[in-house]
ZAGUVO-68579 format. One line per field, with one value per residue (C-alpha): residue number from 1; y, z, x. Coordinates in steps of 0.5 Angstrom, whole numbers, m for minus. Layout:
<pts>
n <- [NUM  ...] .
v <- [Y  ...] .
w <- [Z  ...] .
u <- [X  ...] .
</pts>
This chain:
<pts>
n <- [1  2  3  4  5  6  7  8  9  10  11  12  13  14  15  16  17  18  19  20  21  22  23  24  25  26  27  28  29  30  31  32  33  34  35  36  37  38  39  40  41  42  43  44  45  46  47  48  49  50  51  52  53  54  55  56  57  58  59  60  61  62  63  64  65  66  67  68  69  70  71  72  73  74  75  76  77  78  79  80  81  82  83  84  85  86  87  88  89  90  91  92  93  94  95  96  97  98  99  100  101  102  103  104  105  106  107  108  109  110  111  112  113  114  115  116  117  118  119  120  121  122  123  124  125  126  127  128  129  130  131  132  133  134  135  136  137  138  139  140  141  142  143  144  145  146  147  148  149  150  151  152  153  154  155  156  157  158  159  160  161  162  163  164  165  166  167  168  169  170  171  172  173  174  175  176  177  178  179  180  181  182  183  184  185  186  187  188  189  190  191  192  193  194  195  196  197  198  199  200  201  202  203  204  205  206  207  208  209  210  211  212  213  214  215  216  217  218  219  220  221  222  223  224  225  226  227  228  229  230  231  232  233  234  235  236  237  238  239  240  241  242  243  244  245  246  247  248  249  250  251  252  253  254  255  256  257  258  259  260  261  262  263  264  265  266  267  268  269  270  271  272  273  274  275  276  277  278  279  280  281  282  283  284  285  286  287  288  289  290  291  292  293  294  295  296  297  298  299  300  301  302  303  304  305  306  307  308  309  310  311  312  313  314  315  316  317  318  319  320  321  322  323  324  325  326  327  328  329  330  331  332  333  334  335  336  337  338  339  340  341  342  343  344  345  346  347  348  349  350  351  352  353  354  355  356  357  358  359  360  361  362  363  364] .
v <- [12  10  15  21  19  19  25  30  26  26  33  33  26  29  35  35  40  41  40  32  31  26  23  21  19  15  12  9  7  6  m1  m3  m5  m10  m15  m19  m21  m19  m18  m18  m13  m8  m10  m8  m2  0  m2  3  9  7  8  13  17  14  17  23  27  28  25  32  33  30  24  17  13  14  13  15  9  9  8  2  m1  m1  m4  m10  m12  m12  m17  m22  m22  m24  m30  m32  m33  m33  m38  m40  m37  m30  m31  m32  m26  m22  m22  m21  m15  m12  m14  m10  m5  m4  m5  0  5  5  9  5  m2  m2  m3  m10  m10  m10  m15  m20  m17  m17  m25  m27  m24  m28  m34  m33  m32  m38  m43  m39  m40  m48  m48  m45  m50  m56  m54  m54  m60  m63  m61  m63  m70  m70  m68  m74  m78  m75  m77  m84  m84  m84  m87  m94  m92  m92  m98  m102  m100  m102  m110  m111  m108  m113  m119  m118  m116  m124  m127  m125  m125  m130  m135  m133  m133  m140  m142  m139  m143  m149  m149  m147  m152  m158  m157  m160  m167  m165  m163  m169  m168  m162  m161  m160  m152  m151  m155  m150  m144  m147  m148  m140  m138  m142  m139  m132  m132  m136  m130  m125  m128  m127  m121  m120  m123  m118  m112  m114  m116  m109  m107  m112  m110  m112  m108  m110  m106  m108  m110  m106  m107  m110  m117  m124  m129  m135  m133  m133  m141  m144  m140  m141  m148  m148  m143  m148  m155  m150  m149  m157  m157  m165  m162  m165  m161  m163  m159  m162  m157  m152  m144  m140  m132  m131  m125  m122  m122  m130  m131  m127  m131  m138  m135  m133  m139  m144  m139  m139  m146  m148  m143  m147  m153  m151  m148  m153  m160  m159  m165  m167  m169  m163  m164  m159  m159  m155  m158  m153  m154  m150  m144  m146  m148  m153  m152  m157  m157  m163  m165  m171  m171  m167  m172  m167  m164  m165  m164  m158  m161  m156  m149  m145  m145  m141  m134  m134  m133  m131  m135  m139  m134  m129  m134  m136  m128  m128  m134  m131  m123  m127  m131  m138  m142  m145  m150  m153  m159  m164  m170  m177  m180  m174  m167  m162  m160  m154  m154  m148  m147  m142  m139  m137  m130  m129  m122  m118] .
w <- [255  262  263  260  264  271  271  269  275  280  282  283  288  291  294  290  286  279  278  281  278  272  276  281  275  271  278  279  272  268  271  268  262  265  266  261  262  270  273  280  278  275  282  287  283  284  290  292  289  293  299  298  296  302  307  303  301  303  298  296  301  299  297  300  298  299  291  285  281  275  280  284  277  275  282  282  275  277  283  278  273  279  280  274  272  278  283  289  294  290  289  297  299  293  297  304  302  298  303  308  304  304  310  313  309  305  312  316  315  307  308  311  305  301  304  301  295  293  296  291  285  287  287  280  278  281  277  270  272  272  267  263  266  264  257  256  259  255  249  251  252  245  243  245  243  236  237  239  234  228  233  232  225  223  227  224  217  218  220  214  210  214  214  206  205  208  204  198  198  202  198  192  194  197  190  187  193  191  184  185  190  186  179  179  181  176  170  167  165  170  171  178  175  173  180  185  182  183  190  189  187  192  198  196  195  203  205  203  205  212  211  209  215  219  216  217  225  225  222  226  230  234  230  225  219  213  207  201  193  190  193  191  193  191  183  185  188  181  179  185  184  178  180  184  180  175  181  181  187  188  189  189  190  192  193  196  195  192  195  195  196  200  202  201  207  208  200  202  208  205  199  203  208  202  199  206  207  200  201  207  204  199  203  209  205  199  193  199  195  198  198  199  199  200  204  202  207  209  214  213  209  211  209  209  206  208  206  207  209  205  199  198  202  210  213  217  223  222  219  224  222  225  222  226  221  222  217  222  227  221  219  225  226  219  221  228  225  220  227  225  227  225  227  225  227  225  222  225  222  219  215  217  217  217  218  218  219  217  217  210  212  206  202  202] .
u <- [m185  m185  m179  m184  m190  m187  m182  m187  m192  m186  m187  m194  m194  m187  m184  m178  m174  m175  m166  m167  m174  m170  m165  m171  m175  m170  m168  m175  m177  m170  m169  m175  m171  m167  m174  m172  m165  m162  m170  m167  m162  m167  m171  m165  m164  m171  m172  m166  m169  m176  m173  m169  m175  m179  m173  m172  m178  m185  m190  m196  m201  m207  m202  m203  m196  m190  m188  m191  m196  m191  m185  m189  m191  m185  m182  m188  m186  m179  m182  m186  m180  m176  m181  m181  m174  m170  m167  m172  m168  m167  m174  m176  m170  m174  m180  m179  m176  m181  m186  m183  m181  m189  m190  m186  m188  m195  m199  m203  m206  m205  m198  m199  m205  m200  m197  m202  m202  m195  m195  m201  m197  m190  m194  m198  m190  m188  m195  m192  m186  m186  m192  m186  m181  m186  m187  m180  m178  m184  m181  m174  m178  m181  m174  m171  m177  m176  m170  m170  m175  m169  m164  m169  m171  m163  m162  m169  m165  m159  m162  m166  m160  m156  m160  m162  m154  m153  m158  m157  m149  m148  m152  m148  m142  m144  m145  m139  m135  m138  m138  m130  m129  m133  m131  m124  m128  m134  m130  m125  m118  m117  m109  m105  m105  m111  m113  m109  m113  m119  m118  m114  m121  m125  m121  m121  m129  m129  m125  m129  m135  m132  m131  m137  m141  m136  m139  m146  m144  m143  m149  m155  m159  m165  m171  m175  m177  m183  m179  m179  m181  m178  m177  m176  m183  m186  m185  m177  m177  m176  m170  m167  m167  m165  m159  m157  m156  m153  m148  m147  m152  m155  m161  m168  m174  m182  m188  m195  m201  m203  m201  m207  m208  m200  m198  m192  m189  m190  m188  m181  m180  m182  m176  m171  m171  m171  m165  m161  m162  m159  m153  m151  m152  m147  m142  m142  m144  m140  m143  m147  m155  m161  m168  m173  m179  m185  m192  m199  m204  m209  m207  m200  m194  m187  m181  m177  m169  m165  m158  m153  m146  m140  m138  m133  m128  m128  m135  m138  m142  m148  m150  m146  m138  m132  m134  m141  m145  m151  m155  m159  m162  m164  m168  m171  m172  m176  m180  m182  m184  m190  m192  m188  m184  m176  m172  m164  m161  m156  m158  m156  m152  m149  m152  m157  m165  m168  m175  m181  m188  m190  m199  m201  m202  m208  m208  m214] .
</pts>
């Protein structure tokens, strides 16, 4: 479109012969196309043409600039791209010339005008410029929060899988290796035979329990993520209870007070550290007698479990073994997140307490 205005107007601006009119007029506007992908390139080029027409031909009488509008357009456009996109020292080299360009040969004083003109027009490019370099590092920003977002979503994810994976299997793994380890005691007339594989089987599930705790040092993290449906709660404490004198468990258990209105969250809590302290107590105190207990009081609830030495096999000092079980800290972890407070220790005289105090979160 450019190229059907400036060849039929370049010969009323220019005394030019009719033969080099297109080649003049493709030279002053063709490189208009380049403004989106080389703008310097397109400006070089007509800046060339500019002033092979200003040094070669005369414009018309009656004309007072040395190119065709159409020609400076194009020229000016190309100057604005150049700001836009390219490098800061294209853009200061870019500038200077056209300046000069216009001052030694738009007559009189406009060209110096020009001058002022074209400077105003670089700087507007230069503001669109880094408005468009803010937009872009914003949205890299975003990007990058969007991602950090799902980074640590993933990472939550995988802690609360973690901590539920300990609690869970650890707990019955733990009676499994209890009930293995105390059954040639417990049960009369066991034979050497049937006694080996007792301590086969004990040992397989001591294994795989290390195993397990190996896969969830892989998968803790720091996050902490609200659980999920369905989870265990108060209505869960009786039949963890059961579950455990089922596994040969001396367990003995007393609750004080009357829970009102808990949240789930707190009822999650009271469970898991009730269910983690009897797995320890299975695992590192084998045959040793447990008491639990549960104290309601207005705001708060205590939970206590209390286990005497191993009476069978040698005995664990605390509920940290070898493997680096992460028992005690997710506990401690669980406490914290509902604002309470836990603490473990070795018993003198031997054994081992857990004891946490919880505020009762009311339900709405």
């Amino acid at each position: 479109m450019l190229y059907a205005v400036a060849w039929p107007t370049l010969r009323l601006t220019h005394d030019i012969s009719p033969p080099v009119l297109p080649l003049i007029s493709g030279a002053a506007v063709l490189p208009f196309a380049l403004v989106f992908i080389r703008p310097a390139l397109g400006w070089a080029i007509s800046a060339a043409t500019a002033l092979f027409v200003a040094l070669a031909y005369d414009p018309v009488e009656g004309y007072g600039y040395p190119w065709q509008v159409v020609h400076i357009l194009v020229m000016l456009t190309l100057l604005f791209a150049v700001a836009v996109h390219e490098e800061i020292r294209i853009v200061l080299v870019v500038w200077v010339a056209t300046t000069l360009l216009f001052a030694a040969f738009v007559p009189g004083r406009d060209g110096w005008g020009w001058g002022i003109g074209i400077g105003a027009l670089v700087v507007f490019g230069l503001l669109v410029r880094w408005l468009l370099l803010s937009r872009r590092q914003l949205a890299r920003e975003e990007e990058a929060s969007e991602h950090e977002r799902a980074r640590r979503a993933i990472l939550e994810e995988k802690a609360r899988i973690a901590r539920d994976l300990h609690d869970i299997v650890a707990h019955h793994m733990s009676m499994i290796v209890v009930q293995a380890q105390s059954a040639p005691y417990r049960l009369p007339g066991v034979d050497d035979e049937v006694r080996a594989e007792f301590d086969a089987l004990g040992s397989a599930a001591r294994e795989a329990l290390n195993e397990v705790r190996t896969l969830l040092g892989v998968l803790r993290s720091d996050g902490q993520l609200p659980e999920h449906e369905p989870q265990p709660g108060l209505h869960s404490i009786e039949d963890l209870f059961d579950s455990a004198r089922r596994a040969g468990m001396l367990l003995e258990t007393e609750a004080t007070g009357a829970p009102d209105r808990v949240s789930e969250a707190v009822g999650l809590t009271v469970y898991r550290i009730l269910q983690e302290s009897l797995a320890n107590s299975a695992r590192h105190a084998p045959g040793a007698p447990v008491r639990a207990r549960l104290a309601w009081e207005p705001g708060a609830v205590t939970v206590e479990v209390i286990n005497g030495p191993a009476a069978v096999g040698p005995p664990t000092i605390g509920h940290q073994d070898r493997s680096g079980g992460n028992g005690i800290r997710g506990m401690a972890e669980r406490a914290a997140v509902v604002g309470g407070q836990l603490t473990a220790h070795p018993r003198q005289g031997g054994g081992f307490e857990v004891r946490a105090v919880l505020p009762v979160l009311l339900e709405a």
